[in-house]
C-alpha positions as CSV (number, residue, x, y, z in Angstrom):
1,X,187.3,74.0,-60.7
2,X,188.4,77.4,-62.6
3,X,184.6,78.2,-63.3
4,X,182.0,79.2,-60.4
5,X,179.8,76.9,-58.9
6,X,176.0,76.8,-59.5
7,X,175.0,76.7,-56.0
8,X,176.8,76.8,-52.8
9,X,175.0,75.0,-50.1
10,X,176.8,75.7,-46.4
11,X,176.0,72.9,-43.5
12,X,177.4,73.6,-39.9
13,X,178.0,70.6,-38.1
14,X,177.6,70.4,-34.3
15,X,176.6,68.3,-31.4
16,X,174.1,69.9,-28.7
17,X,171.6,69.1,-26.6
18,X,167.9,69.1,-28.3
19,X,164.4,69.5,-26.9
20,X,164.3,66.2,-26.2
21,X,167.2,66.6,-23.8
22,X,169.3,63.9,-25.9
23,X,173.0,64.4,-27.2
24,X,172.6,64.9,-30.9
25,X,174.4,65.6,-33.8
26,X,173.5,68.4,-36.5
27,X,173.5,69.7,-39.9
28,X,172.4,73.2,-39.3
29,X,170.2,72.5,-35.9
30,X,168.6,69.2,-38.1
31,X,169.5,66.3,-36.7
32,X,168.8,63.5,-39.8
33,X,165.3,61.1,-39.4
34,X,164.6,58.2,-41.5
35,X,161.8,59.3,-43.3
36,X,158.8,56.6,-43.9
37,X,159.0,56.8,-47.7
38,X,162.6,56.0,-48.8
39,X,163.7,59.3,-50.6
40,X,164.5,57.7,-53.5
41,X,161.2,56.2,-54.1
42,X,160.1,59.9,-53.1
43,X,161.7,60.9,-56.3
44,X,160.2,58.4,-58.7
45,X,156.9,58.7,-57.6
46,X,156.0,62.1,-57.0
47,X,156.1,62.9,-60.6
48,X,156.4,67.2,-60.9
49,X,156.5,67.3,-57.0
50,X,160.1,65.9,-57.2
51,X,161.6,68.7,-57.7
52,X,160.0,70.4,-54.7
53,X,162.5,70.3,-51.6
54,X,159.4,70.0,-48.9
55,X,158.2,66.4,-50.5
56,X,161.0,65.1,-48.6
57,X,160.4,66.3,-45.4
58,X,162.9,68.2,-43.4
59,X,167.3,70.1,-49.5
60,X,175.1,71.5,-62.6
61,X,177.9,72.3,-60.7
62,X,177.8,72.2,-56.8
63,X,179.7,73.4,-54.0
64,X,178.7,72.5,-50.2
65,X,180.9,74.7,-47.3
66,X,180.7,72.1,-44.3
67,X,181.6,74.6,-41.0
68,X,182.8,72.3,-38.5
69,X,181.3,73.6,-35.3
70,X,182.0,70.9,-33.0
71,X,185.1,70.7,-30.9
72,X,186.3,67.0,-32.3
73,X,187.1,66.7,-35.8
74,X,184.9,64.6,-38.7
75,X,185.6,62.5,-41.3
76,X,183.0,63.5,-44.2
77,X,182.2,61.1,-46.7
78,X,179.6,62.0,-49.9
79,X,178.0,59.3,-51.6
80,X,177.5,58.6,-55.7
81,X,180.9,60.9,-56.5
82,X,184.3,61.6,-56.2
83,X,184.4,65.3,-54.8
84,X,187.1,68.1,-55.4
85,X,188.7,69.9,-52.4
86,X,188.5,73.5,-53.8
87,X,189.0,74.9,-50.1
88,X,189.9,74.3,-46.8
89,X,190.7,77.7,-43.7
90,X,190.5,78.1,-40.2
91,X,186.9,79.2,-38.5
92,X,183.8,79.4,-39.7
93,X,183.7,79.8,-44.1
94,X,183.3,83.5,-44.5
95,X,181.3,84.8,-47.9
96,X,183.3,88.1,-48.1
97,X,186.3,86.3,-48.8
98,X,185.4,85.1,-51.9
99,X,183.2,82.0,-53.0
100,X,186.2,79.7,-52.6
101,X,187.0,80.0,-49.1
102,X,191.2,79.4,-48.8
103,X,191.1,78.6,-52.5
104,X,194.2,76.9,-53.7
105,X,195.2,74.5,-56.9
106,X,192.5,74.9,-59.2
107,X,194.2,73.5,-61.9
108,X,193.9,69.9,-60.4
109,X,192.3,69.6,-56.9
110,X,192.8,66.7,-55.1
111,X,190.2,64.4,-55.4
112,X,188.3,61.9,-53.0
113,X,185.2,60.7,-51.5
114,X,186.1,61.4,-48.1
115,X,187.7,64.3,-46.2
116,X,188.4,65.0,-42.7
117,X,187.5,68.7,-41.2
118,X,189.5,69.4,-37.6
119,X,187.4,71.5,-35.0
120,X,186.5,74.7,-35.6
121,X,188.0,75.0,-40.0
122,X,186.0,74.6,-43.0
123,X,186.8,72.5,-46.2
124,X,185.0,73.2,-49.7
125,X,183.8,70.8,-51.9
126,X,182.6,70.5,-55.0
127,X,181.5,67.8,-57.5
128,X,179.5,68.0,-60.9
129,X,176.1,66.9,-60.4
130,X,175.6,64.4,-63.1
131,X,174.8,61.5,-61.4
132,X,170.8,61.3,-60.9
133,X,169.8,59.6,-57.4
134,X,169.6,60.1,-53.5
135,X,173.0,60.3,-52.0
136,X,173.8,60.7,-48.4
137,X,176.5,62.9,-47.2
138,X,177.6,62.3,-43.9
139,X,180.1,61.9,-41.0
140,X,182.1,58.8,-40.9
141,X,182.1,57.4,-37.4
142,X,179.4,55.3,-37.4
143,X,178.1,57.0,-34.1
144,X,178.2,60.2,-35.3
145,X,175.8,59.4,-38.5
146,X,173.6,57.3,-35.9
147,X,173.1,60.6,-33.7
148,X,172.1,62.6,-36.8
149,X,175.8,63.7,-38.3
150,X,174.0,63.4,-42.2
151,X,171.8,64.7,-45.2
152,X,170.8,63.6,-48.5
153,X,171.4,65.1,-51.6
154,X,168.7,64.7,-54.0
155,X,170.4,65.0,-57.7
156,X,168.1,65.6,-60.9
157,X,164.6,64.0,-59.6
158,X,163.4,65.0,-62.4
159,X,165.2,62.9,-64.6
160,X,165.6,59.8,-62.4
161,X,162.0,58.0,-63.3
162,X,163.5,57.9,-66.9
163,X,166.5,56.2,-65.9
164,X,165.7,54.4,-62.7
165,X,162.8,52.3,-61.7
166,X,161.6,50.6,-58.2
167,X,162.2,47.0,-59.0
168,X,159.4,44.4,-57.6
169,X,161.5,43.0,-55.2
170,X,162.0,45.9,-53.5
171,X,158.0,46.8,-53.5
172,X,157.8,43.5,-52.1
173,X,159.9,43.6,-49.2
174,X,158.6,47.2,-48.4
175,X,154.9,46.1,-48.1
176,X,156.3,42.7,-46.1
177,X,157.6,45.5,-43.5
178,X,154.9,47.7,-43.5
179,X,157.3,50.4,-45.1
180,X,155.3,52.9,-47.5
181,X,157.0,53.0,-51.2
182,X,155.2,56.0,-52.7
183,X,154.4,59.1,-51.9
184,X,156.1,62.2,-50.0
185,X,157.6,61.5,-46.8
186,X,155.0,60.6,-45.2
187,X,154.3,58.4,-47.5
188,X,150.9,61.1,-49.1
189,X,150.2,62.6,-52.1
190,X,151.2,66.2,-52.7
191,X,152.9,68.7,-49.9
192,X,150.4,67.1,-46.6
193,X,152.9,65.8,-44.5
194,X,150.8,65.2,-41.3
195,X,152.4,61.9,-39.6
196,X,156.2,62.4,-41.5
197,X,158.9,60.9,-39.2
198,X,160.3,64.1,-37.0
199,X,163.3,64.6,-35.1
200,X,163.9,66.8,-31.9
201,X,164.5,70.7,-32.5
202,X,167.1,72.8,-30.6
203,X,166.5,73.7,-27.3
204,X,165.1,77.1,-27.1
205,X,166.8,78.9,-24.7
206,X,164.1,79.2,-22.3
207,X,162.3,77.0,-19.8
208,X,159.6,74.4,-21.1
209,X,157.2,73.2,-18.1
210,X,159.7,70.0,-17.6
211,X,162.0,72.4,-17.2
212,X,160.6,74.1,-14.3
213,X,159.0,70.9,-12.9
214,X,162.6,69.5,-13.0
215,X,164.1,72.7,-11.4
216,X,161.1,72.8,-9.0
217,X,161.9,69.1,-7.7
218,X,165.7,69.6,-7.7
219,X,165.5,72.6,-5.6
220,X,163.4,70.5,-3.0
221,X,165.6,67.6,-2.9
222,X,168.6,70.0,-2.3
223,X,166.5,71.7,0.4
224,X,166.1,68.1,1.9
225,X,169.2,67.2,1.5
226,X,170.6,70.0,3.8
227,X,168.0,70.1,6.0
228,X,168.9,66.2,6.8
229,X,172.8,67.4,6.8
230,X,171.8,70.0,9.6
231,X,169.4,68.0,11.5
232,X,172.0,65.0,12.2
233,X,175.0,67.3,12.3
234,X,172.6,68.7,15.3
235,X,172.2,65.4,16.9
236,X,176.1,64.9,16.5
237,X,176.4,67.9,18.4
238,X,174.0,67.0,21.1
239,X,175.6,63.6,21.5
240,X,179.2,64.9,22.2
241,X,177.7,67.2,24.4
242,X,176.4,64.8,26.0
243,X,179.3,62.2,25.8
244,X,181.7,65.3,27.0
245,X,179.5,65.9,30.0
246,X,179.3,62.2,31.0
247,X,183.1,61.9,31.1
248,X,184.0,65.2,32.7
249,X,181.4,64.0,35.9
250,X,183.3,60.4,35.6
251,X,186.7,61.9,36.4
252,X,185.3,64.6,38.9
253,X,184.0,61.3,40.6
254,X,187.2,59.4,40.5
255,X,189.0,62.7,42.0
């Protein structure tokens, strides 16, 4: 860990609100979606295409920043390799400070497959990328990675239809599903990806028309609701009026 890194690839995980209006967690604003062609087969059947990030839908030596945004902490877990901690600091990783952020022991970094990141620090990591396949990098509570909280890491596609192949078996069981086992992610030749499995995208910051149709309706039922508040706070008033009256004649009478 004495030498640079290759590339450097930064994810900022957070939970927010998308434009679907569900709770979901995110690798910068991408919440993770199966995509119809397995990844791997992606890979091994796309033959020069591999290579090319956008087959896959909606990414030597490596180093990922992970910017824990989100005010609980995570428990990060990288598949296919044990995984140096190079760095670990309060707030968001910042670039000026060097390409190890809070660098420390880079004679023998501690080693694992799994590191937890408190609210609101960052923790570098870094692993040699000699293991050709489709790993999945992702948060730990089993919640978490089923609202999104994960990525995959595609490692030398170029190299893996040498080494790997689809066995039958698995061809079989794909087709028995209806699952597509070629192709880009939508299961297509080349870079069309009309029909790809997509997820929600942040919310943009201004209304949408269910927006204003749900704003419109909410302001009506609150108008209704205190218009029903007043009109029977009126009667209430009417009938101790009336109730006041009755009993003040009563004891005139009795006088």
């Amino acid at each position: 860990a004495s030498f640079a890194p290759d590339q450097i690839f930064t994810l900022n995980a957070a939970f927010s609100v998308l434009n679907d209006y569900s709770n979901k967690a995110t690798f910068n604003d991408i919440t993770y979606v199966m995509p119809k062609v397995p990844s791997l087969y992606t890979a091994l059947t796309t033959g020069n295409l591999s290579s090319t990030a956008e087959v896959y839908g909606k990414y030597a030596h490596a180093m990922i920043i992970i910017n824990n945004d989100d005010p609980g902490n995570h428990p990060f877990h990288l598949h296919g390799h044990v995984f140096q901690i190079v760095g670990r600091s309060e707030g968001k990783y910042n670039p000026a400070s060097g390409p190890y952020p809070g660098y420390f022991n880079n004679a023998n970094p501690s080693r694992r497959d799994t590191v937890l990141i408190p609210s609101e620090q960052n923790v570098a990591i870094r692993f040699h990328a000699n293991n050709p396949g489709v790993w999945l990098f992702h948060c730990h509570i089993e919640w978490h990675l089923q609202a999104g909280l994960a990525t995959t890491i595609i490692e030398a596609p170029e190299i893996m239809p040498s080494i790997l192949k689809i066995d039958q078996t698995h061809i079989d069981h794909c087709k028995a599903l209806g699952i597509p086992y070629s192709g880009n992610a939508a299961g297509k030749e080349g870079l069309d990806l009309e029909g790809a499995n997509v997820g929600p995208d942040p919310l943009t910051g201004t209304f949408t028309g269910k927006g204003i149709v749900a704003l419109v309706f909410t302001i009506i039922a609150a108008l209704l609701g205190l218009g029903t508040v007043i009109w029977y706070a009126r009667e209430d008033d009417a009938y101790i009026t009336a109730q006041l009256k009755a009993k003040s004649n009563t004891e005139e009478e009795t006088q």
